[in-house]
C-alpha positions as CSV (number, residue, x, y, z in Angstrom):
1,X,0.0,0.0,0.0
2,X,1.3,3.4,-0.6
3,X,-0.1,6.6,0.8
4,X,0.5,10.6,-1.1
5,X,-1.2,13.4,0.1
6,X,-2.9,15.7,-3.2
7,X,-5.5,18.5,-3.2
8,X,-6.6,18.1,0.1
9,X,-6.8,14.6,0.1
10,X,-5.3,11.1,1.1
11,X,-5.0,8.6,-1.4
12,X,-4.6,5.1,-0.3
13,X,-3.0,3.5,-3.3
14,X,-3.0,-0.5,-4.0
15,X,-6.0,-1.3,-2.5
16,X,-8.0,-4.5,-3.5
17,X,-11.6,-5.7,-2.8
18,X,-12.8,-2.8,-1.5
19,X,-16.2,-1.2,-3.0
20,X,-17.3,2.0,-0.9
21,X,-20.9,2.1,-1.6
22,X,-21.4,-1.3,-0.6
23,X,-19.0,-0.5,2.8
24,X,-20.9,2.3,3.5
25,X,-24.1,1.2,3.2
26,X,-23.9,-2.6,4.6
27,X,-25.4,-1.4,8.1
28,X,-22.1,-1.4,9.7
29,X,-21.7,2.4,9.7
30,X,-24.8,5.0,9.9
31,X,-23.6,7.9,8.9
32,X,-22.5,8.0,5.6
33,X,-24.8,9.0,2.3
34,X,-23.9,9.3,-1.2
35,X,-22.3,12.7,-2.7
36,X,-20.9,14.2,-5.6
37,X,-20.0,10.5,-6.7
38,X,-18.4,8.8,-3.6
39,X,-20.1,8.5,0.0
40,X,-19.2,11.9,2.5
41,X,-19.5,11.0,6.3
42,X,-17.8,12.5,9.3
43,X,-15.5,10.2,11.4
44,X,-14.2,11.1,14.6
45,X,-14.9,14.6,13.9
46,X,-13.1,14.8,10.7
47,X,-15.8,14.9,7.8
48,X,-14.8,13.5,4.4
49,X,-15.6,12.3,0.8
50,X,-14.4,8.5,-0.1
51,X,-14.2,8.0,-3.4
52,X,-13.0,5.0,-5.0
53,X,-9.9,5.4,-8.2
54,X,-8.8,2.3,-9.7
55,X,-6.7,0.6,-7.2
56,X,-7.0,3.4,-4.9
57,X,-9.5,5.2,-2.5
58,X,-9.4,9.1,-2.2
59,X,-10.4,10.2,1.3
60,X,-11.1,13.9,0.0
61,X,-10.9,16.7,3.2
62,X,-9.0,14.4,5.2
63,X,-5.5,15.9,6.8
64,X,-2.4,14.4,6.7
65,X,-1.9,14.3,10.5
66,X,-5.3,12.2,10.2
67,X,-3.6,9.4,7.5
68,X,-3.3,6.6,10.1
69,X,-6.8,7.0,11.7
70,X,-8.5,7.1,8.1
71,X,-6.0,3.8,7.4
72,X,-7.2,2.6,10.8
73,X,-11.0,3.1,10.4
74,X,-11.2,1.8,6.2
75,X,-9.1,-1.4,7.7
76,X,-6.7,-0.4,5.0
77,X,-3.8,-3.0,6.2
78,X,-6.1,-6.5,6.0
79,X,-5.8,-8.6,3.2
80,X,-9.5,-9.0,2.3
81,X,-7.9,-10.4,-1.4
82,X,-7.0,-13.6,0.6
83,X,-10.2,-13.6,2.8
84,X,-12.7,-13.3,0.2
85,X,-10.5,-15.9,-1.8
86,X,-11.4,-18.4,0.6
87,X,-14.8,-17.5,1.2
88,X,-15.3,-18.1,-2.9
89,X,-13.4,-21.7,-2.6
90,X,-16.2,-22.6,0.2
91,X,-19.0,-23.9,-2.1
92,X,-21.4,-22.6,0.9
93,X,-20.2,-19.3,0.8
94,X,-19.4,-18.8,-3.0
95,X,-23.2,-18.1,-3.4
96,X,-22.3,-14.9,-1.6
97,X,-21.1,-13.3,-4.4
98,X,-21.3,-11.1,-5.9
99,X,-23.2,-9.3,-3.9
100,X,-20.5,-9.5,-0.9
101,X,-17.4,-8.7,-3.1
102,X,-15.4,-5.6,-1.9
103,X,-16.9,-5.4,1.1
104,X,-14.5,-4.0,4.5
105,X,-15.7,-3.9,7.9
106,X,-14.6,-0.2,9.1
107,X,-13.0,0.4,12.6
108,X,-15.5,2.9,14.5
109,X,-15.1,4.8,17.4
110,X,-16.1,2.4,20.3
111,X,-18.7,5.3,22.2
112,X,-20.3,5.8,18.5
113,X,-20.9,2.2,17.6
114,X,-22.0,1.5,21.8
115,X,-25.0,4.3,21.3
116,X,-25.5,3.0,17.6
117,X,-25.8,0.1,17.8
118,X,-28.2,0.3,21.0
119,X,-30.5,2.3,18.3
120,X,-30.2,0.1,15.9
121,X,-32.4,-3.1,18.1
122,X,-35.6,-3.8,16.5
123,X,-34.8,-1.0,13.6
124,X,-33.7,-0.7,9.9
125,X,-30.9,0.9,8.5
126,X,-32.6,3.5,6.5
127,X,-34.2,4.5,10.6
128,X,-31.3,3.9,12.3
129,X,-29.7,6.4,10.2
130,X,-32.2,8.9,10.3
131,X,-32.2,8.7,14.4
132,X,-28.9,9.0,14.3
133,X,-28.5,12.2,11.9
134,X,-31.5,13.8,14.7
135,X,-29.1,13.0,17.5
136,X,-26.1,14.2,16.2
137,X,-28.2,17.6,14.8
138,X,-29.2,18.2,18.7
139,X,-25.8,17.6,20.3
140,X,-23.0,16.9,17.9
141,X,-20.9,19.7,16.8
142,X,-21.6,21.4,13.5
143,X,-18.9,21.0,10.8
144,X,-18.7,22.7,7.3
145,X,-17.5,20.8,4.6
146,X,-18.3,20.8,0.3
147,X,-21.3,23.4,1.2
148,X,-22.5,21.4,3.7
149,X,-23.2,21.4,7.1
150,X,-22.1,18.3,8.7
151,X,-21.9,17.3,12.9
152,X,-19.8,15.6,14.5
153,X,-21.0,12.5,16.6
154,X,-21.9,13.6,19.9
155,X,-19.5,12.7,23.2
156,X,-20.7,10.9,26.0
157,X,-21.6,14.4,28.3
158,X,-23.8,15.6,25.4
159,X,-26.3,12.5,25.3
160,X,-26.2,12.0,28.9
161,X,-27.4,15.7,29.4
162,X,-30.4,15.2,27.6
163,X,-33.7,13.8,29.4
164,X,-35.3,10.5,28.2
165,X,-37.7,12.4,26.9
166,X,-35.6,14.4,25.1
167,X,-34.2,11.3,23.6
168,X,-37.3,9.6,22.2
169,X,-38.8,12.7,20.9
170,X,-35.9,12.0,18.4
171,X,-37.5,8.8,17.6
172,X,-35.3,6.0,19.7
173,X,-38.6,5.0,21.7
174,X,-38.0,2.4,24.2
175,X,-34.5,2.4,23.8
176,X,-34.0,6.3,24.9
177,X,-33.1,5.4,28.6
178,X,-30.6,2.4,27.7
179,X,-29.2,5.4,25.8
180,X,-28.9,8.0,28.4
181,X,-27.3,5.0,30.9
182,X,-24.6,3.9,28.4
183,X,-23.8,7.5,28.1
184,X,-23.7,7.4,31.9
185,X,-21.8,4.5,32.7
186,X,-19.4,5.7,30.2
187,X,-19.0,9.2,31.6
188,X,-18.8,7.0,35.2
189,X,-15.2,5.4,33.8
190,X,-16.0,2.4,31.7
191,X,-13.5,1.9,29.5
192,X,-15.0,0.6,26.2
193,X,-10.8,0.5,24.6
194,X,-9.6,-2.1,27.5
195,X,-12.5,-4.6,25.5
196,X,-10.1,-4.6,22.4
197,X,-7.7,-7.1,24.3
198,X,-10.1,-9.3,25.5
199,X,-11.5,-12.5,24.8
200,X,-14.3,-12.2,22.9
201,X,-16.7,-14.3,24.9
202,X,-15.0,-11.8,28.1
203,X,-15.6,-8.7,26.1
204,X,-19.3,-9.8,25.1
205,X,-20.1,-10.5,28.5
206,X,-18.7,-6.9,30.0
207,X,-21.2,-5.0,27.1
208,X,-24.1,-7.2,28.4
209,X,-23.6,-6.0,31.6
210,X,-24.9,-2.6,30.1
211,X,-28.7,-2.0,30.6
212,X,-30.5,-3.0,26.7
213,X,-27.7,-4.9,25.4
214,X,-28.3,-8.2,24.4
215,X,-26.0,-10.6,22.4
216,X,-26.3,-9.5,19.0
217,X,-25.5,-5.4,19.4
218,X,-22.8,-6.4,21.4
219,X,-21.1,-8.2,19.1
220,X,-21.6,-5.7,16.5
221,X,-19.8,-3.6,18.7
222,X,-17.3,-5.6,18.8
223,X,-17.0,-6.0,15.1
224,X,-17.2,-3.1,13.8
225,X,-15.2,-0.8,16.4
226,X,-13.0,-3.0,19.1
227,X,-11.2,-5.0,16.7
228,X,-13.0,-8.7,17.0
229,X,-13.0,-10.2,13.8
230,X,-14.4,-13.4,14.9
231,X,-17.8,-11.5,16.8
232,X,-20.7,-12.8,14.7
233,X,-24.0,-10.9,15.1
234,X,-27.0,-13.0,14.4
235,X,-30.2,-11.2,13.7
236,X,-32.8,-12.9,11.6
237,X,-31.6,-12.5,8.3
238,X,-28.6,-14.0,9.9
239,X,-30.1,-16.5,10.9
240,X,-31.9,-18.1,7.7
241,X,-29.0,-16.9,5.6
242,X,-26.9,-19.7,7.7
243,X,-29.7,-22.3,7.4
244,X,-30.1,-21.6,3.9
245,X,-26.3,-21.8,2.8
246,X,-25.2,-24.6,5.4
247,X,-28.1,-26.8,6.1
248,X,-30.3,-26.2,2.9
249,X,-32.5,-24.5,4.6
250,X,-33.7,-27.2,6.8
251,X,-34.4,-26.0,10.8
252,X,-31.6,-26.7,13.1
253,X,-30.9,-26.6,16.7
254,X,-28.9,-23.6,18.0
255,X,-25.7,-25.6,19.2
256,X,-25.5,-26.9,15.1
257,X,-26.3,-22.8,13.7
258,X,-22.9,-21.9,16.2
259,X,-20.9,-24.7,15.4
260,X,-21.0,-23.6,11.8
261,X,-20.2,-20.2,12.6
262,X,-16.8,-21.4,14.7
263,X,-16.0,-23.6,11.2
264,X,-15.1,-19.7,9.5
265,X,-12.4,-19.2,12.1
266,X,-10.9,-15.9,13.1
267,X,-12.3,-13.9,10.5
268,X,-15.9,-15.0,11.0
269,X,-17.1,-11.4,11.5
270,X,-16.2,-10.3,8.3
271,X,-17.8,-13.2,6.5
272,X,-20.6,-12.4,8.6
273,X,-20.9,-9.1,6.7
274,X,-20.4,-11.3,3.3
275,X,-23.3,-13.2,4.5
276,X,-25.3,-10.5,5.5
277,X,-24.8,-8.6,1.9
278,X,-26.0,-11.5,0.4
279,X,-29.3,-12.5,2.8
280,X,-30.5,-9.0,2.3
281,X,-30.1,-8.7,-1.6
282,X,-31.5,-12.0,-2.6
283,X,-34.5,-11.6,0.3
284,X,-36.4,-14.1,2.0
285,X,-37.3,-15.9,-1.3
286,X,-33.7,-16.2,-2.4
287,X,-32.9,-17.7,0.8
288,X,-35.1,-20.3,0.3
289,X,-33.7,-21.9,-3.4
290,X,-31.5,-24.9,-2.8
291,X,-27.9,-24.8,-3.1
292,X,-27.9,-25.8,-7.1
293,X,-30.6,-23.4,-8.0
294,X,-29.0,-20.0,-5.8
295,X,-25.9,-20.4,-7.7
């Protein structure tokens, strides 16, 4: 990989398998939209434009003092060449593309993907996004970028300031006081960073301890922001997707569904996202054809 700086931009060079739209819009990350022909988000306070080049992705607005948390967050050092290699030699998984192809699971700020992911129970992305944007509008600090007026994601002060009420007037319902106590509990000197060198069945069980999470949003957080590769979210698309491509789509008991998802090893997270791509574009009837009909 080789990194310039040019016109206000970073530019990644030598960068395989990695398709922004489909990264940004996967539901790992809420807050990016598509603009002037790449996707423009704001990440840790820093807003940008990705745009993809070739072999290269343009992070246009970014700072050079900022290259290695842009590297950090777009996961720029994994081989996902090699990992999506093997995923196509597994006749299970090959049915996953090409929906899943170029694909990345970003590195998020761990307070951002706690309260996100919290929001996102029970929701879809297109709402999760939008109760996000509301959020970040009442608290988050405003940033101008390309003629727009951006905000920064809010810090853990800001949403524990504001009431429950407050909260679910911006449409996260019964999930505004797990909200306001994650926010809490953070401010109180949980450390969401010390989770990163855990085990992940140890790290899982330290974010259930907080009030409204259950298995899966842990694990998405996790995933997407504490550097657990192997955390594997099931939600229901989950779910039949893994009955449909390991057990032609025949009901199963729970111990069989996990056993399956320890047989894709350390990077089982990632492949989850594969999976995920997949499950959602082909839809419930997809996920129902056989093996030799899906392809």
């Amino acid at each position: 990989m080789d990194i310039s700086f040019e016109n206000d931009s970073i530019l990644f060079r030598g960068v395989d398998c990695f398709d922004v739209g489909k990264s940004c819009a996967c539901g790992q990350a809420f807050r990016w939209r598509p603009f002037g022909g790449g996707m423009l988000g704001v990440v840790r306070g820093e807003p940008a434009l990705l745009v993809r080049e070739d072999r290269a992705v343009r992070v246009v607005g970014a700072s050079p003092a900022s290259a290695a948390m842009w590297a950090h967050y777009l996961d720029i050092g994994r081989d996902y060449g090699a990992i999506e290699r093997a995923v196509a030699a597994d006749a299970r998984l090959a049915r996953c593309f090409p929906e899943a192809h170029g694909i990345r699971v970003f590195n998020q700020e761990p307070f951002e993907a706690l309260i996100s992911f919290i929001i996102s129970q029970n929701n879809n992305i297109k709402r999760i996004s939008g109760i996000i944007e509301r959020l970040c509008a009442k608290c988050g600090e405003p940033v101008s970028f390309m003629g727009e007026t951006l905000y920064a994601f809010p810090g853990p002060e800001a949403i524990a300031a504001l009431t429950a009420e407050e909260l679910a007037a911006l449409g996260t319902g019964y999930r505004a006081p797990f909200i306001k106590a994650a926010a809490e509990r953070i401010l109180e000197g949980f450390d969401l960073e010390r989770l990163r060198d855990m085990g992940l069945d140890e790290a899982r069980a330290e974010l259930r301890s907080f009030t409204g999470i259950g298995p899966k949003v842990a694990d998405c957080i996790l995933l997407f922001s504490l550097g657990h590769a192997d955390a594997f979210p099931v939600d229901v698309w989950i779910d039949r997707a893994m009955k449909a491509l390991f057990f032609e789509g025949n009901r199963v008991k729970k111990a069989e569904l996990y056993d399956a998802v320890s047989s894709l090893g350390e990077y089982s997270g990632i492949i989850q996202q594969y999976i995920f791509q997949y499950a959602r574009k082909v839809g419930s009837e997809g996920l129902e054809k056989r093996p030799a009909e899906g392809g």
